[in-house]
GUDO-359990 format. One record per residue (C-alpha): residue number from 0; x, y, z; residue in three letters. Coordinates in steps of 0.5 Angstrom, whole numbers, m for minus. Layout:
BEGIN
REC seq     u     v     w type
REC NUM     X     Y     Z  ALA
...
***
This chain:
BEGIN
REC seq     u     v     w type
REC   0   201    38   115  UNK
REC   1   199    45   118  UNK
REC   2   194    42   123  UNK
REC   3   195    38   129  UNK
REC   4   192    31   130  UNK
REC   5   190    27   136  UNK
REC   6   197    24   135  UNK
REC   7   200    31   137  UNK
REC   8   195    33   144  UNK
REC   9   195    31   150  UNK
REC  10   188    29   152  UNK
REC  11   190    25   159  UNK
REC  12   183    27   164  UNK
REC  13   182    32   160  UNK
REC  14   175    35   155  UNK
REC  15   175    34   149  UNK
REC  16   169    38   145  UNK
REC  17   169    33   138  UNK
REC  18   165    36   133  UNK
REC  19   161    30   128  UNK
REC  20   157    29   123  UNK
REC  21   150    26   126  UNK
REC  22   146    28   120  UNK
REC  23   144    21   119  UNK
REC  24   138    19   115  UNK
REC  25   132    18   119  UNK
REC  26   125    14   118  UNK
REC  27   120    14   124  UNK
REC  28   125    16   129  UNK
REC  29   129    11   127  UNK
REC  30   136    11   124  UNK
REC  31   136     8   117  UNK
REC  32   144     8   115  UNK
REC  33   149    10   121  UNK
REC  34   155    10   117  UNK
REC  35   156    18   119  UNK
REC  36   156    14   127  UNK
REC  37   161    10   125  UNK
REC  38   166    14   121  UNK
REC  39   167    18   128  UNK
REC  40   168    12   132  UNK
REC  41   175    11   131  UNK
REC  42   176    18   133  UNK
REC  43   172    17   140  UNK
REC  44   176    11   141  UNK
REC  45   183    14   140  UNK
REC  46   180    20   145  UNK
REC  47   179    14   151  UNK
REC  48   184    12   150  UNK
REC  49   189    17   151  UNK
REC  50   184    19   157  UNK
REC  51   180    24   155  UNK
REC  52   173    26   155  UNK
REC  53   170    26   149  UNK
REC  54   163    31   148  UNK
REC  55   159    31   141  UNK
REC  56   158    37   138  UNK
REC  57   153    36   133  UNK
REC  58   148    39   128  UNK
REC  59   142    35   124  UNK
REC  60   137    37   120  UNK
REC  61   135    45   119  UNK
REC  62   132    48   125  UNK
REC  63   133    55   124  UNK
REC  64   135    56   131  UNK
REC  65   130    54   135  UNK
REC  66   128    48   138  UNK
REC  67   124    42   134  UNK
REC  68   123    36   137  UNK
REC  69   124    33   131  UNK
REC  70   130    34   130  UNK
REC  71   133    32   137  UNK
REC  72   139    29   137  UNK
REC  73   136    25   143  UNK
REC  74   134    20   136  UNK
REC  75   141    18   134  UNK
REC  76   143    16   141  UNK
REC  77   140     9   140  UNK
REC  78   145     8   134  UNK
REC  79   151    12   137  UNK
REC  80   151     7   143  UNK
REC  81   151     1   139  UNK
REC  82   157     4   136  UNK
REC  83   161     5   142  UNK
REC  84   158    m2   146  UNK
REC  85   164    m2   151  UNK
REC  86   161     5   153  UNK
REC  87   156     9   157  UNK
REC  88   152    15   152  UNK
REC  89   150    21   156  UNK
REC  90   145    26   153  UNK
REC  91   145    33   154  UNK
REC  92   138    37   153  UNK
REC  93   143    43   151  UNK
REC  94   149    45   148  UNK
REC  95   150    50   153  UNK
REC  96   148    51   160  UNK
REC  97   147    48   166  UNK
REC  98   144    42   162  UNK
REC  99   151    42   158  UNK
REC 100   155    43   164  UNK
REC 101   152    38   169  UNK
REC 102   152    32   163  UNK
REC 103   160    34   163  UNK
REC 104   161    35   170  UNK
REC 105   158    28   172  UNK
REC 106   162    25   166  UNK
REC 107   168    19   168  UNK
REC 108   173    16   165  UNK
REC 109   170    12   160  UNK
REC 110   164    15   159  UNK
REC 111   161    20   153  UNK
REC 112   157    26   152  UNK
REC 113   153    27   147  UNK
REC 114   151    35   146  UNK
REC 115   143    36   144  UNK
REC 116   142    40   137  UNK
REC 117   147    46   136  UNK
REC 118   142    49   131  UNK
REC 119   137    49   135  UNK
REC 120   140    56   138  UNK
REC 121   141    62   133  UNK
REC 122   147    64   134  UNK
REC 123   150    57   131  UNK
REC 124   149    58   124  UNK
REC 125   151    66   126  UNK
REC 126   158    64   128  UNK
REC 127   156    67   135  UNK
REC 128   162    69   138  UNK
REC 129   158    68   145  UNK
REC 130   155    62   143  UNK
REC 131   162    58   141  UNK
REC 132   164    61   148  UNK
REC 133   159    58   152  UNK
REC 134   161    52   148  UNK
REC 135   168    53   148  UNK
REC 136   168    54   156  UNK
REC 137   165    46   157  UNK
REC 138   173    43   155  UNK
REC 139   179    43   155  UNK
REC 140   181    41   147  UNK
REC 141   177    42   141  UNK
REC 142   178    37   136  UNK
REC 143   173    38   129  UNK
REC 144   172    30   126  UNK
REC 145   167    34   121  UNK
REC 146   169    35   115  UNK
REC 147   161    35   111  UNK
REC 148   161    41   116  UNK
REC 149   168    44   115  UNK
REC 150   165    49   109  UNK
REC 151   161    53   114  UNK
REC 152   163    58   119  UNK
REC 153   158    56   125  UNK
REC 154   160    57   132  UNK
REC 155   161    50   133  UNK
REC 156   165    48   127  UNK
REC 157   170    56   126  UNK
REC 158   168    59   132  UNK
REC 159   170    54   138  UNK
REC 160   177    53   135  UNK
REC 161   179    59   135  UNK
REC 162   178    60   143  UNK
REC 163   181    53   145  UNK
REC 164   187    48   143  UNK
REC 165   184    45   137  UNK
REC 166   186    39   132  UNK
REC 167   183    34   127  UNK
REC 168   180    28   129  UNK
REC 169   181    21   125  UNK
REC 170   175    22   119  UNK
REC 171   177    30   118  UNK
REC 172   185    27   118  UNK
REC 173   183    22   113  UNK
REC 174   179    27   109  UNK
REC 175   184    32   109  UNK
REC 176   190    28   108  UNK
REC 177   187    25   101  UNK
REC 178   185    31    98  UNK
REC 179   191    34    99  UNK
REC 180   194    28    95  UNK
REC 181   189    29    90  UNK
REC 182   189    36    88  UNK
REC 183   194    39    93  UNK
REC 184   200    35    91  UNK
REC 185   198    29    87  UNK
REC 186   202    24    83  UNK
REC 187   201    26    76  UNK
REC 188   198    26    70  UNK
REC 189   191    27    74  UNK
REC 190   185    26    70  UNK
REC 191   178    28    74  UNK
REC 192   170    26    72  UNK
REC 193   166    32    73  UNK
REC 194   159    30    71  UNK
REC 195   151    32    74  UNK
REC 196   146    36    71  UNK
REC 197   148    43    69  UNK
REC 198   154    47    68  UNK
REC 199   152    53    71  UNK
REC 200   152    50    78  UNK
REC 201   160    48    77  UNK
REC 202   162    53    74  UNK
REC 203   167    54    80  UNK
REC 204   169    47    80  UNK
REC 205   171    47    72  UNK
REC 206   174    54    73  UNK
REC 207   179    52    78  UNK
REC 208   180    44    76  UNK
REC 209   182    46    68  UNK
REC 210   188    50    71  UNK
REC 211   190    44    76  UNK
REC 212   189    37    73  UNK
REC 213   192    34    66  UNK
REC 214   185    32    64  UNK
REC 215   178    33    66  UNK
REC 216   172    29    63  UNK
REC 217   165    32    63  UNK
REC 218   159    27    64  UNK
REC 219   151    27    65  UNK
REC 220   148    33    63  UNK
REC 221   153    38    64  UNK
REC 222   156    34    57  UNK
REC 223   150    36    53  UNK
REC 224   151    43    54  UNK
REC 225   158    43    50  UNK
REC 226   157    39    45  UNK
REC 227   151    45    44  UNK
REC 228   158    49    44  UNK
REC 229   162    45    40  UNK
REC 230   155    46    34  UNK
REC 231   153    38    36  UNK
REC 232   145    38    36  UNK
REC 233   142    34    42  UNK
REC 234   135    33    40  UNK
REC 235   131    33    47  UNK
REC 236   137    33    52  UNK
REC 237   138    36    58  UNK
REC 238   142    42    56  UNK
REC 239   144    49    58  UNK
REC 240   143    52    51  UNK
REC 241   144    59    54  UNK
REC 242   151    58    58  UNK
REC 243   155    55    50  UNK
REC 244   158    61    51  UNK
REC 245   160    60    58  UNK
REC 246   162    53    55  UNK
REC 247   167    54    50  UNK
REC 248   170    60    55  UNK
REC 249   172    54    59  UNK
REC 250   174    50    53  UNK
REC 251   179    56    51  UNK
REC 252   181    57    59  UNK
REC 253   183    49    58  UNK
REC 254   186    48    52  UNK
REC 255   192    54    55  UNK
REC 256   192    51    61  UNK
REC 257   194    45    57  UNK
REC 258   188    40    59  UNK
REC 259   185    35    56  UNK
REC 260   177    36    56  UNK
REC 261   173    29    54  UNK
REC 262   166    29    52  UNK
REC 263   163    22    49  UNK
REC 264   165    21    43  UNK
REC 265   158    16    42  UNK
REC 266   151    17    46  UNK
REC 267   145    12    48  UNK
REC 268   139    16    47  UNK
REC 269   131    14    48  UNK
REC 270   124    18    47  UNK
REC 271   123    16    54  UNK
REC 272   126    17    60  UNK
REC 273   125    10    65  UNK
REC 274   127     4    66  UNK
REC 275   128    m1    61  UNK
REC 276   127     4    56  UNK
REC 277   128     3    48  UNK
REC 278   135     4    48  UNK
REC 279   140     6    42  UNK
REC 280   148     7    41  UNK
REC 281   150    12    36  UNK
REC 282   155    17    33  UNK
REC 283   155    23    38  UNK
REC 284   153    27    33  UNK
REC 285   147    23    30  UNK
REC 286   142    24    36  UNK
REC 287   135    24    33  UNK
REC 288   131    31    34  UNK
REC 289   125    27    38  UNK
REC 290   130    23    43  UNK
REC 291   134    24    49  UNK
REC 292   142    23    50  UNK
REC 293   141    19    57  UNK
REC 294   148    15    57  UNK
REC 295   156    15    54  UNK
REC 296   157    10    49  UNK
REC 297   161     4    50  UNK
REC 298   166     7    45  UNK
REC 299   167    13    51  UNK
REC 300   168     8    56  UNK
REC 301   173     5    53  UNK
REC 302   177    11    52  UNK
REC 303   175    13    58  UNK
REC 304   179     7    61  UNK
REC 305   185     9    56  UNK
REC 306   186    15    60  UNK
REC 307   185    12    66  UNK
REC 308   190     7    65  UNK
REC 309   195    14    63  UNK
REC 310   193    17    69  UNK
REC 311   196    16    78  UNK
REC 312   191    20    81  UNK
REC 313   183    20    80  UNK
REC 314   179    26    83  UNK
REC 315   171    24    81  UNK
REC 316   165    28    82  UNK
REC 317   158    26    79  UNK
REC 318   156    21    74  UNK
REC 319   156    21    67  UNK
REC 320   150    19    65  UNK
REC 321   142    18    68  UNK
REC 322   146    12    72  UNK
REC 323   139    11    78  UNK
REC 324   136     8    71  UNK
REC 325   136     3    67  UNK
REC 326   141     2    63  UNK
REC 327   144     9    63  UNK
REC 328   148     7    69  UNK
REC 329   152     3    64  UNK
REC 330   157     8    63  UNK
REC 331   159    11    69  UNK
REC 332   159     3    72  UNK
REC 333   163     1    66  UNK
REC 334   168     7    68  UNK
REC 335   167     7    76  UNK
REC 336   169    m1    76  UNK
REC 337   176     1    71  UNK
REC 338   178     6    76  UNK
REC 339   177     1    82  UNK
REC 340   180    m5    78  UNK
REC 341   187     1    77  UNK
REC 342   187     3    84  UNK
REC 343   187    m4    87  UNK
REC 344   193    m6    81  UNK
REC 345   197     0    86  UNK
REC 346   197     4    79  UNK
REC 347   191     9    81  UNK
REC 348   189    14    86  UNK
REC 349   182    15    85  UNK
REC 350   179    20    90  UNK
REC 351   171    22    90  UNK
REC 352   166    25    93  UNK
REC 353   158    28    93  UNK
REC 354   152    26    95  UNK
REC 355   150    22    87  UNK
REC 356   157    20    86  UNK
REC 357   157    17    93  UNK
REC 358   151    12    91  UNK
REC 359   154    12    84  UNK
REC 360   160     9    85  UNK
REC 361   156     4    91  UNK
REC 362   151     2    86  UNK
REC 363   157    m1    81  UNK
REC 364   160    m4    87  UNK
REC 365   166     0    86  UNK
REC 366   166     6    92  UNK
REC 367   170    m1    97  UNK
REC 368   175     0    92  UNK
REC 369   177     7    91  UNK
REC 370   183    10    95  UNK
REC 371   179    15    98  UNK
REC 372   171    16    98  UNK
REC 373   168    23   102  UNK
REC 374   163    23   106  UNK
REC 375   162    31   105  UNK
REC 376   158    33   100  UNK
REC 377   158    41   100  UNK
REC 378   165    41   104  UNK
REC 379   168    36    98  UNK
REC 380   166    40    92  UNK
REC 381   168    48    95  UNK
REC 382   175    44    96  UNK
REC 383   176    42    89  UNK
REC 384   173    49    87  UNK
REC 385   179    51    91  UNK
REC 386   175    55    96  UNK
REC 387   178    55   103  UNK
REC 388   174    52   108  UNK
REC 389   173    55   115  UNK
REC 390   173    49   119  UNK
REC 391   179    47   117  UNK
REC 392   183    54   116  UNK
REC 393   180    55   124  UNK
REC 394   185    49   125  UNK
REC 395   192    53   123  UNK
REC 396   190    58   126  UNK
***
């Protein structure tokens, strides 16, 4: 790897500036789900246990640089002391000056530091050379367990690293490490599900995945606009009729490229879009003027799960259909669950990642199951368009 982890650093007495993601769910300044706080636990534990002094850096919500109460990383201290039971949680009403140098200086073995909000200075989302010094010069080790923030060039997550001996903590470790076995180096044939409304937001995406994966498979809204493309009719359904031509662009790209695109071969279409709608399967080409595509078929899935079966490595991002309802969630379920069952045979690599993808694959009870599930968003998605991601560049450097 061309980063160092934690397993490279000697850490004994000394501070480590750990940036995390705490941009946890919150609900009458309670947190709500602390998964975020405890993906990082890992890390602060190998941290003490090494003997250093672990200092959170972190971000929550959109102050704009300046301080809201509301946004207080003060909220999630609760949660992050019932993650870190055996330890003593201290928090600094800033991310720099004497407030942030008295909680670091006064801190012993064993204890933890949590930094107040980084947004609330304007320098962060700046990449503020004197911001990322003045944190810099609270420690001795910079170590970035943050990959859902890697894909901006803050003062805390590009700025820092660049000033201090720097390496990857367990999440970033793990996240890296997947994604390179999923698109970097993969075991081949590699298919990756693409799904989610439109086209001309994953236009990137698409670009850069026909050239590296063997097959890829369009879902949700986004497969509607090619089958306009193709000359298919879609009745009501989400489509970008403007972006056929951009459609069949990537098609051609593809098919030089030697990928095999797979659209549904059958729909589920209703004249209403809610639960437990009337509902129908048909021929992909026999959508009724007054309806709306919603769903693959099952005869989709079924060839779906033959390529799945042909493949080793999985990249998934997006569902295939209108999975929040019911039954539109029949598809994407169906193939979510194929892919489990593959990667627990040993036969698959199944990497996914995105905000909707993450509460598909947990809703049809397979994320558990899945080599890897991302906890990123916006970081996971410009790494499978290939971008390069600053937080993680800052840490070759």
């Amino acid at each position: 790897m061309a980063w160092k982890t934690l397993d490279d650093m000697e850490l004994a007495g000394k501070v480590v500036l750990l940036r995390v993601d705490l941009n946890v769910p919150m609900e009458n300044g309670v947190v709500t789900d602390a998964t975020r706080i405890e993906r990082i636990v890992p890390t602060v534990s190998d941290i003490l246990a090494k003997g250093g002094k672990p200092v959170l850096l972190a971000h929550f919500g959109r102050p704009k640089g300046k301080p809201v109460p509301d946004m207080s990383l003060a909220a999630v201290l609760p949660s992050l002391q019932a993650a870190l039971p055996q330890t003593r949680v201290i928090f600094a009403t800033d991310c720099i000056g004497l407030p942030a140098k008295t909680a670091v200086a006064e801190m012993v073995a064993g204890d933890v530091v949590l930094l107040e909000n980084t947004r609330f200075h304007e320098g962060e989302e700046k990449n503020d050379a004197m911001l990322a010094a003045s944190m810099a010069a609270l420690g001795d080790v910079y170590c970035n367990d943050a990959f859902s923030a890697a894909h901006r060039a803050h003062s805390s997550t590009e700025g820092i690293a660049r000033l201090l001996p720097n390496c990857a903590g367990r999440l970033m470790q793990a996240e890296l490490s997947a994604l390179e076995a999923a698109l970097g180096t993969p075991q081949r044939p590699v298919v990756a599900v693409v799904g989610g409304a439109k086209v001309s937001t994953k236009l990137d995406l698409l670009g850069n995945l026909v050239g590296k994966v063997d097959h890829l498979v369009i879902g949700g809204g986004m497969a509607n606009t090619f089958l306009v493309a193709q000359g298919v009719e879609v009745g009501k359904s989400l489509a970008e009729r403007d972006m056929a031509d951009t459609a069949r662009a990537i098609m051609s790209k593809a098919d030089a490229a030697g990928c095999s695109i797979h659209l549904p071969v059958d729909i589920v279409v209703a004249r209403e879009f809610k639960a437990g709608a009337a509902s129908e399967v048909l021929e992909v080409a026999a959508c009724p003027a007054d309806a709306m595509i919603l769903d693959a078929g099952p005869q989709t899935v079924a060839h779906l799960s033959t390529v799945f079966s042909g493949c080793r490595t999985l990249i998934w991002n997006g569902p295939l259909g209108a999975f929040e309802i019911e039954p539109f969630d029949m598809a994407t379920n169906a193939a979510a669950r194929k892919a489990a069952e593959l990667t627990a045979a040993g036969s698959l690599i199944s990497v996914a990642g995105g905000g909707d993808t993450v509460a598909a694959l947990n809703k049809a009870g397979a994320a558990e199951a899945f080599t890897y599930v991302s906890s990123a968003g916006g970081a996971f998605l410009e790494w499978m368009e290939g971008k390069d991601l600053p937080g993680v560049a800052a840490l070759k450097a």
